[in-house]
N, CA, C and O atoms as a GROMACS GRO file, in nm:
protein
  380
    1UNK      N    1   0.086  -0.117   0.000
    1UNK     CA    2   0.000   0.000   0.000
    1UNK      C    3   0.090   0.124   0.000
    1UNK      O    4   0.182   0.149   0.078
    2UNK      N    5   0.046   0.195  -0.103
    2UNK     CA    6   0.094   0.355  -0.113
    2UNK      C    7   0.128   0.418   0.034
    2UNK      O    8   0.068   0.363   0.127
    3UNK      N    9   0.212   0.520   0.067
    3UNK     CA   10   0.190   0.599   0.187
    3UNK      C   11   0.055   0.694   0.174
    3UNK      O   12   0.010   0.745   0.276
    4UNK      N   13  -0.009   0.715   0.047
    4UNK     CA   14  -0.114   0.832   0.022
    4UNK      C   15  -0.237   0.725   0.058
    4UNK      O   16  -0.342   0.785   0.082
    5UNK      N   17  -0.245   0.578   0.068
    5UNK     CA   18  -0.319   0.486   0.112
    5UNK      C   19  -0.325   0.465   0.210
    5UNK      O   20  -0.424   0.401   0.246
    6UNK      N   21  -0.253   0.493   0.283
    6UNK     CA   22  -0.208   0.470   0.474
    6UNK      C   23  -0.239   0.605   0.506
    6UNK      O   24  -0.312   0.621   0.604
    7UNK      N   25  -0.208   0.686   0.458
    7UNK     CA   26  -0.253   0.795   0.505
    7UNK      C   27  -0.434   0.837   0.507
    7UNK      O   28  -0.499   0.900   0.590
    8UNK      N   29  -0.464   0.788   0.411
    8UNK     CA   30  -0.631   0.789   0.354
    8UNK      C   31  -0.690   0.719   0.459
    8UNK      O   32  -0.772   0.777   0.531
    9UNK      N   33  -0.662   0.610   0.477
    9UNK     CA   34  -0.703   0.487   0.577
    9UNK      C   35  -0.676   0.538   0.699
    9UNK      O   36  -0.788   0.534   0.750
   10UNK      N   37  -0.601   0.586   0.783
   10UNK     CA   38  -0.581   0.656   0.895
   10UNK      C   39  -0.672   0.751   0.883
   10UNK      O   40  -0.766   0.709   0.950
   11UNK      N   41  -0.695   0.836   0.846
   11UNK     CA   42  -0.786   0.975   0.826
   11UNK      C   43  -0.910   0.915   0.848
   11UNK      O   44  -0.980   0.961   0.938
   12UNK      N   45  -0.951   0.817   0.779
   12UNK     CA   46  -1.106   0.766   0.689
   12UNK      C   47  -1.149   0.707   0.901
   12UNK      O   48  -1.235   0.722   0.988
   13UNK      N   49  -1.046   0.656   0.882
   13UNK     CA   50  -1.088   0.577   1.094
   13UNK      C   51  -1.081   0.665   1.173
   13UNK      O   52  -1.162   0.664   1.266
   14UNK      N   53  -0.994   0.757   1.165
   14UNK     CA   54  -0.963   0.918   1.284
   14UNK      C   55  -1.132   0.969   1.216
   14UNK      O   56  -1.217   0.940   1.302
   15UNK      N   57  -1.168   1.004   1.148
   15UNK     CA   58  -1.305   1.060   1.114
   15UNK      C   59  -1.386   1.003   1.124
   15UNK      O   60  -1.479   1.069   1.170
   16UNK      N   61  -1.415   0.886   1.101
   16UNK     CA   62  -1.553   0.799   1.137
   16UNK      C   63  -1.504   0.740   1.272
   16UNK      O   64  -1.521   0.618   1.283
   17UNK      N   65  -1.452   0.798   1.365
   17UNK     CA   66  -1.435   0.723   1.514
   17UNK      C   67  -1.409   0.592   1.480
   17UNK      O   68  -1.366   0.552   1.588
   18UNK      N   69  -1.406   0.530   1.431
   18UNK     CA   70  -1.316   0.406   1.441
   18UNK      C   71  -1.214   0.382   1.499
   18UNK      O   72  -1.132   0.474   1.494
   19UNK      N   73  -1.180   0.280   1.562
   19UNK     CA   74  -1.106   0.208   1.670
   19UNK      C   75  -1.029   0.151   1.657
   19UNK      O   76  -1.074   0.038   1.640
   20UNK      N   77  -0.868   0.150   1.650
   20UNK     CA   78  -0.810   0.006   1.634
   20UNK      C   79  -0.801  -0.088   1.709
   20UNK      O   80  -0.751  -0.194   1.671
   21UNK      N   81  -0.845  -0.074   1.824
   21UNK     CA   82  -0.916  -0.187   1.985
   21UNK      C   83  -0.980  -0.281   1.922
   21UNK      O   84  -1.049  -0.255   1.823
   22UNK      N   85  -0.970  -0.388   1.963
   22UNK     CA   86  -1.068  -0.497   1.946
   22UNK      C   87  -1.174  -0.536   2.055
   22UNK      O   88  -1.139  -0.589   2.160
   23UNK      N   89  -1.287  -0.510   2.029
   23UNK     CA   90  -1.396  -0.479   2.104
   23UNK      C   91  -1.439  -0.635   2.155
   23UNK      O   92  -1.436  -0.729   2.075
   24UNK      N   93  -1.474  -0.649   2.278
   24UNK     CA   94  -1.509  -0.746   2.344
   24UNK      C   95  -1.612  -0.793   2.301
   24UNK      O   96  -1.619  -0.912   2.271
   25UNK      N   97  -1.696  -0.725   2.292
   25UNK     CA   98  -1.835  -0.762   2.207
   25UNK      C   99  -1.888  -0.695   2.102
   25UNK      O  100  -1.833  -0.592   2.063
   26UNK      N  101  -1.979  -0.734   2.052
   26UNK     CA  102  -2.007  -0.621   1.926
   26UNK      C  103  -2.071  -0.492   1.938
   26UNK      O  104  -2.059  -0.447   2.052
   27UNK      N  105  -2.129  -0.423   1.864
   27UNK     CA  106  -2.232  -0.353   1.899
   27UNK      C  107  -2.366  -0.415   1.935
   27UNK      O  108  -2.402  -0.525   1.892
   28UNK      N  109  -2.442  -0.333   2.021
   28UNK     CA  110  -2.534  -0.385   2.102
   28UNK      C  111  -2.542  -0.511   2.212
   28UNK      O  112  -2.642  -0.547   2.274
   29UNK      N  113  -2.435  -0.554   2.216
   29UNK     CA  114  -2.430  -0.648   2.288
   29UNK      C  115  -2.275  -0.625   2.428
   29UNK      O  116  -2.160  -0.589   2.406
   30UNK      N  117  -2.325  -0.653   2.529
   30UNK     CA  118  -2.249  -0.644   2.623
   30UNK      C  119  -2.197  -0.782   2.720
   30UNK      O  120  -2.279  -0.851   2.780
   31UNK      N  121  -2.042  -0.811   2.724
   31UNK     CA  122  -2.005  -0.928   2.781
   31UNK      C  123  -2.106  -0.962   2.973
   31UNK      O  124  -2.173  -0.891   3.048
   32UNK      N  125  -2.066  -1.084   2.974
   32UNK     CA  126  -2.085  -1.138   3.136
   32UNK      C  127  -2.005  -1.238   3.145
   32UNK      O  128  -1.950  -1.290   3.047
   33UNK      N  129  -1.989  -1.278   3.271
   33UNK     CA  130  -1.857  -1.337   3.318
   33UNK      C  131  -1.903  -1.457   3.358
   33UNK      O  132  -1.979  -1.449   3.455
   34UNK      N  133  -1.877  -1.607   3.301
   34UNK     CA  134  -1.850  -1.724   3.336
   34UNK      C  135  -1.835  -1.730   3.510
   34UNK      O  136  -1.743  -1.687   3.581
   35UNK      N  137  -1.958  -1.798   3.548
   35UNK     CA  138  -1.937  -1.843   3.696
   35UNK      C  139  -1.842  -1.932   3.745
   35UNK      O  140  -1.817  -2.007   3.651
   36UNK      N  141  -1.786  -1.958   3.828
   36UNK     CA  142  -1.671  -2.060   3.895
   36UNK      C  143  -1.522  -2.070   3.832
   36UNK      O  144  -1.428  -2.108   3.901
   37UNK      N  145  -1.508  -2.034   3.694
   37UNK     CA  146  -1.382  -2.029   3.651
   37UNK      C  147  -1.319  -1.857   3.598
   37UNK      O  148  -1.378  -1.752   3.575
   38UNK      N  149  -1.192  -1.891   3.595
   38UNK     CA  150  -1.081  -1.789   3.558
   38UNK      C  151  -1.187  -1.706   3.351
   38UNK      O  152  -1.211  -1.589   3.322
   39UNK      N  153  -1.211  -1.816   3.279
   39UNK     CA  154  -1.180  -1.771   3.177
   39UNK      C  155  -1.313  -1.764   3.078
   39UNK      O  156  -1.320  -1.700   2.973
   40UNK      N  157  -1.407  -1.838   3.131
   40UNK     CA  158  -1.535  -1.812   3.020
   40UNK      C  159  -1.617  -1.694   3.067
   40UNK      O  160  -1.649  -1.649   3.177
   41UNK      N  161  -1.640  -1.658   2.928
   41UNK     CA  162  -1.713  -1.528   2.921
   41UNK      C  163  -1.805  -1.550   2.795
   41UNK      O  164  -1.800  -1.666   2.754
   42UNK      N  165  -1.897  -1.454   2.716
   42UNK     CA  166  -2.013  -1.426   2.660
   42UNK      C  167  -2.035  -1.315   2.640
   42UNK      O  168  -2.022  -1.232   2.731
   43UNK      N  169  -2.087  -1.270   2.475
   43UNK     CA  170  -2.176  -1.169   2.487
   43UNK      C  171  -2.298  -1.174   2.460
   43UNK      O  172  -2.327  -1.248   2.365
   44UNK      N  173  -2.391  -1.114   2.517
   44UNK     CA  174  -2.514  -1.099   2.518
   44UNK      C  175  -2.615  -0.961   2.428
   44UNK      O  176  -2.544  -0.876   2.374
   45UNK      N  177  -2.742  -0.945   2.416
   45UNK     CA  178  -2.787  -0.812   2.380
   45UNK      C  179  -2.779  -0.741   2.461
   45UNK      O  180  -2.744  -0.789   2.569
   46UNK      N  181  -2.803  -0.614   2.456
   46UNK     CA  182  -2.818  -0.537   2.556
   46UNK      C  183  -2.932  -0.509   2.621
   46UNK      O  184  -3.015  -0.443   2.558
   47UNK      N  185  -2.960  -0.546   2.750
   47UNK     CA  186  -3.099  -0.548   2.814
   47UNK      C  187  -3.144  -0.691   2.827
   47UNK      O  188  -3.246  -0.726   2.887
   48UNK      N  189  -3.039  -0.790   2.752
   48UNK     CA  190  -3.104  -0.944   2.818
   48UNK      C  191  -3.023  -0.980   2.922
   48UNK      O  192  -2.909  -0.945   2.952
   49UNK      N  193  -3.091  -1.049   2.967
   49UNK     CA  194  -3.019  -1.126   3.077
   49UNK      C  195  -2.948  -1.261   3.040
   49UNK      O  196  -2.972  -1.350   2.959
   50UNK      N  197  -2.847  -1.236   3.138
   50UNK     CA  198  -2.708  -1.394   3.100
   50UNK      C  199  -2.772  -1.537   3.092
   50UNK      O  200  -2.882  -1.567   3.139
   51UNK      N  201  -2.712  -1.597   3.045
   51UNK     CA  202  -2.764  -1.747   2.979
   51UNK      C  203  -2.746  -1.802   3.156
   51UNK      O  204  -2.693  -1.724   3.237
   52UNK      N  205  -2.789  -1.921   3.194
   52UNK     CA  206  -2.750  -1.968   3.258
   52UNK      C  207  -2.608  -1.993   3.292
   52UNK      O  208  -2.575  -2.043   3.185
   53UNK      N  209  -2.481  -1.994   3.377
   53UNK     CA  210  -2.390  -2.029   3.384
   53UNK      C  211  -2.305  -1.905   3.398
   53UNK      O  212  -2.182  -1.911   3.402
   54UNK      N  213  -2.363  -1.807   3.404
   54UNK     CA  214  -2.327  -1.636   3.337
   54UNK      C  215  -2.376  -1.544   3.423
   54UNK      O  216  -2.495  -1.561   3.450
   55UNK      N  217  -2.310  -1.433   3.487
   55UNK     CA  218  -2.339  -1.368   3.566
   55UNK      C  219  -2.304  -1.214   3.526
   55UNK      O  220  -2.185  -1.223   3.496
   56UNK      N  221  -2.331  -1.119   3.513
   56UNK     CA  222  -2.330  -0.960   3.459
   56UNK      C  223  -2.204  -0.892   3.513
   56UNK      O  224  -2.231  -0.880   3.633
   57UNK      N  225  -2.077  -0.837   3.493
   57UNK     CA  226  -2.006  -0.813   3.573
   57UNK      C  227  -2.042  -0.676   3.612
   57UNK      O  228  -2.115  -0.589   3.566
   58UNK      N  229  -1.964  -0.688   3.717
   58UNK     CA  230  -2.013  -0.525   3.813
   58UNK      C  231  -2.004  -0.389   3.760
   58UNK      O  232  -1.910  -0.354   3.690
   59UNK      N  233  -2.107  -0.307   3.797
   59UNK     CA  234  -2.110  -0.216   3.728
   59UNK      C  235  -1.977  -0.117   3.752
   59UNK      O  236  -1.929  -0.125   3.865
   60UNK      N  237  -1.920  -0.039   3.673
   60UNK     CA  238  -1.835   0.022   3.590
   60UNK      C  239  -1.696  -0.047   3.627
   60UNK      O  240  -1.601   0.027   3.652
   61UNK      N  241  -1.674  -0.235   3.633
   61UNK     CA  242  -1.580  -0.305   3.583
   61UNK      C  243  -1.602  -0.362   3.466
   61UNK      O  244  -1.540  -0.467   3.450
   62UNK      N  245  -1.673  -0.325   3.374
   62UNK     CA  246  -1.695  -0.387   3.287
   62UNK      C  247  -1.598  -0.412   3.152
   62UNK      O  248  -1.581  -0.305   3.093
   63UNK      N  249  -1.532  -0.522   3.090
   63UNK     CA  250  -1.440  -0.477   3.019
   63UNK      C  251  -1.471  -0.449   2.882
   63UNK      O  252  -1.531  -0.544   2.831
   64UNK      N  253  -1.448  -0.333   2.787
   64UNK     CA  254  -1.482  -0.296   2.689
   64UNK      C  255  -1.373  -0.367   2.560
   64UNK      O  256  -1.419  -0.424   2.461
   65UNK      N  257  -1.232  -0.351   2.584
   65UNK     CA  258  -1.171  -0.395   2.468
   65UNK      C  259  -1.087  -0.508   2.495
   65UNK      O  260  -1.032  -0.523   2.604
   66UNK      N  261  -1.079  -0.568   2.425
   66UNK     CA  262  -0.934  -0.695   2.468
   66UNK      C  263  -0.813  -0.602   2.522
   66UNK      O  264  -0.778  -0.496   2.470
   67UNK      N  265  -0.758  -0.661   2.635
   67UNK     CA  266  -0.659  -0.622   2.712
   67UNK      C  267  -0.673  -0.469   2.779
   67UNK      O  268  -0.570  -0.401   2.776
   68UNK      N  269  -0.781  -0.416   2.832
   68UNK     CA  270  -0.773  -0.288   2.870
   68UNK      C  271  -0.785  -0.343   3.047
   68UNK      O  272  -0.802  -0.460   3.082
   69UNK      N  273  -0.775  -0.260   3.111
   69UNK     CA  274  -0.730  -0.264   3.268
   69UNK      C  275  -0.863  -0.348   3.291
   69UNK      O  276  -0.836  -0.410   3.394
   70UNK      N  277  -1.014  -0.392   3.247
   70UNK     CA  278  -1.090  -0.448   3.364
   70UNK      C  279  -1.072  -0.631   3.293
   70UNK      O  280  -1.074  -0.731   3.364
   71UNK      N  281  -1.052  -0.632   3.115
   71UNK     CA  282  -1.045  -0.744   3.067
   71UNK      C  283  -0.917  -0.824   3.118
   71UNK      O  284  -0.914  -0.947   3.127
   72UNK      N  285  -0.791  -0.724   3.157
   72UNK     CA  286  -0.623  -0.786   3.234
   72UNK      C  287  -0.742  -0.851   3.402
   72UNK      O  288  -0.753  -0.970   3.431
   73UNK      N  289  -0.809  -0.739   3.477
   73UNK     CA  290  -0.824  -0.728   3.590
   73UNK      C  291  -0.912  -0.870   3.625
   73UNK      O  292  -0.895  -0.923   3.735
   74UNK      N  293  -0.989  -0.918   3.543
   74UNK     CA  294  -1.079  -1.047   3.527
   74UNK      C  295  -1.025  -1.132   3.478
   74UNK      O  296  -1.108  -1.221   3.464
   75UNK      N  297  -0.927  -1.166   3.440
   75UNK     CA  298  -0.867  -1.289   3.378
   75UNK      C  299  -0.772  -1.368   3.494
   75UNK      O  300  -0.714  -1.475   3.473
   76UNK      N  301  -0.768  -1.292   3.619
   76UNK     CA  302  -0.749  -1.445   3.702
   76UNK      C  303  -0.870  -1.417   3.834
   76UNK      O  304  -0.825  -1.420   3.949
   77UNK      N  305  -0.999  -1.394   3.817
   77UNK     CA  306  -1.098  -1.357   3.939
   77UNK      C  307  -1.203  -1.464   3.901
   77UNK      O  308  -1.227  -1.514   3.791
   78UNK      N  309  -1.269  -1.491   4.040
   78UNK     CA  310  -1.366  -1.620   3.956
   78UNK      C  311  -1.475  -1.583   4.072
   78UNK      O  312  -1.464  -1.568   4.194
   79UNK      N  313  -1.593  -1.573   3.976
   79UNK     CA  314  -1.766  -1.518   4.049
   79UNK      C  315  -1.839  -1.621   4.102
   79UNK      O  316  -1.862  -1.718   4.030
   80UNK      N  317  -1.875  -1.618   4.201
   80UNK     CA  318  -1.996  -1.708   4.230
   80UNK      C  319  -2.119  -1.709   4.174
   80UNK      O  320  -2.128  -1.627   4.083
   81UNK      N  321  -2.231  -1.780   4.197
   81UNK     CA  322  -2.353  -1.761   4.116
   81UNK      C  323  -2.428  -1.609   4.113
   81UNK      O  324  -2.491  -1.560   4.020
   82UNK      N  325  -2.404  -1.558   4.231
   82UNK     CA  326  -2.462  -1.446   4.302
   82UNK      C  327  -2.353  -1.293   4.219
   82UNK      O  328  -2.385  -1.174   4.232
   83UNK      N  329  -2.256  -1.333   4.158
   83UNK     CA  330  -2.163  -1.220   4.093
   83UNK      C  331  -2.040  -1.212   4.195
   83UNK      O  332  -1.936  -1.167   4.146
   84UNK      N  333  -2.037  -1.250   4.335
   84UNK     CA  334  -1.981  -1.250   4.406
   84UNK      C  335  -1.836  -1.278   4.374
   84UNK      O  336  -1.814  -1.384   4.314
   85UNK      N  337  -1.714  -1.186   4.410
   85UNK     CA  338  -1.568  -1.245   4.406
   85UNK      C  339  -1.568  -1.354   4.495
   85UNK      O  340  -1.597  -1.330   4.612
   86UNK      N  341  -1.527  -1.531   4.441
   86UNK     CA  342  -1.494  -1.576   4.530
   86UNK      C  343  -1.307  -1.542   4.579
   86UNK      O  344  -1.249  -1.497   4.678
   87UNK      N  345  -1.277  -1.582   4.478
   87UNK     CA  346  -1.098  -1.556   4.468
   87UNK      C  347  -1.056  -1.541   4.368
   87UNK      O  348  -1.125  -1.553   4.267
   88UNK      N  349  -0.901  -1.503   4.364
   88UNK     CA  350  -0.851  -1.524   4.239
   88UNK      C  351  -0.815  -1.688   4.205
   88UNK      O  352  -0.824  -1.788   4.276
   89UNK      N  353  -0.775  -1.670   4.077
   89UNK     CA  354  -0.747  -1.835   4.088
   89UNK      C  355  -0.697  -1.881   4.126
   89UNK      O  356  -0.603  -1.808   4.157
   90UNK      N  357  -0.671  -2.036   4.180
   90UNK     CA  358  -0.596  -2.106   4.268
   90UNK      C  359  -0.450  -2.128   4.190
   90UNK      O  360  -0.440  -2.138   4.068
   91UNK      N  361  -0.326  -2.135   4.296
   91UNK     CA  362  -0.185  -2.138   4.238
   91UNK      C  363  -0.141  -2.275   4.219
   91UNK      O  364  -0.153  -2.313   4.335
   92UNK      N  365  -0.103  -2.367   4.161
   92UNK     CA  366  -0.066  -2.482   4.148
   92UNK      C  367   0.068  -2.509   4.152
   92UNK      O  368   0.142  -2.458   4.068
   93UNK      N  369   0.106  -2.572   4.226
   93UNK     CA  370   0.232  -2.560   4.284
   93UNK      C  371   0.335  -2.645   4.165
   93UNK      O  372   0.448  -2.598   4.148
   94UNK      N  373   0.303  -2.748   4.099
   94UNK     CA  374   0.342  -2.795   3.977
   94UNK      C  375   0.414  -2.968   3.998
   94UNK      O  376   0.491  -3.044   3.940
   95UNK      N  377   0.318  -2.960   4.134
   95UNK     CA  378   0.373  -3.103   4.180
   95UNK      C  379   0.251  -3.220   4.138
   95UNK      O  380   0.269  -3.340   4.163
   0.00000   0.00000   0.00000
């Protein structure tokens, strides 16, 4: 690609708000957090409620893009049925 193509393409995303983040969920739809383990998650519509197994994470931890401070901050925390922190995940000693 041209530099006058990289440059176009930069502009065209700086002007239509476009993102180079990779968004957790799509539009209209907002993640929830896998009960009892470190790592399953879901997205949902907005305004439904979580599938069974799935709990809503707390309001304004919610993580918006891959790797931003609440998606790092949830990847070793594990919810009870209730949304509840039980712990982080357990350490395995490697024995």
């Amino acid at each position: 690609m041209t530099r006058l193509g990289v440059l176009l393409l930069l502009t065209a995303l700086l002007v239509t708000g476009c993102s180079l983040k990779e968004r957790v969920c799509g539009s209209g739809e907002h993640p929830v957090k896998a009960v009892g383990n470190t790592t399953g998650r879901t997205c949902v519509r907005d305004g439904a409620d979580p599938p069974a197994g799935y709990v809503p994470y707390p309001a304004g931890k919610v993580p918006k893009y891959l790797d931003d401070e609440w998606d790092r901050y949830w990847s070793d925390k594990v919810l009870d049925e209730r949304g509840n922190l039980i712990s982080p995940a357990p350490v395995t000693s490697g024995t």
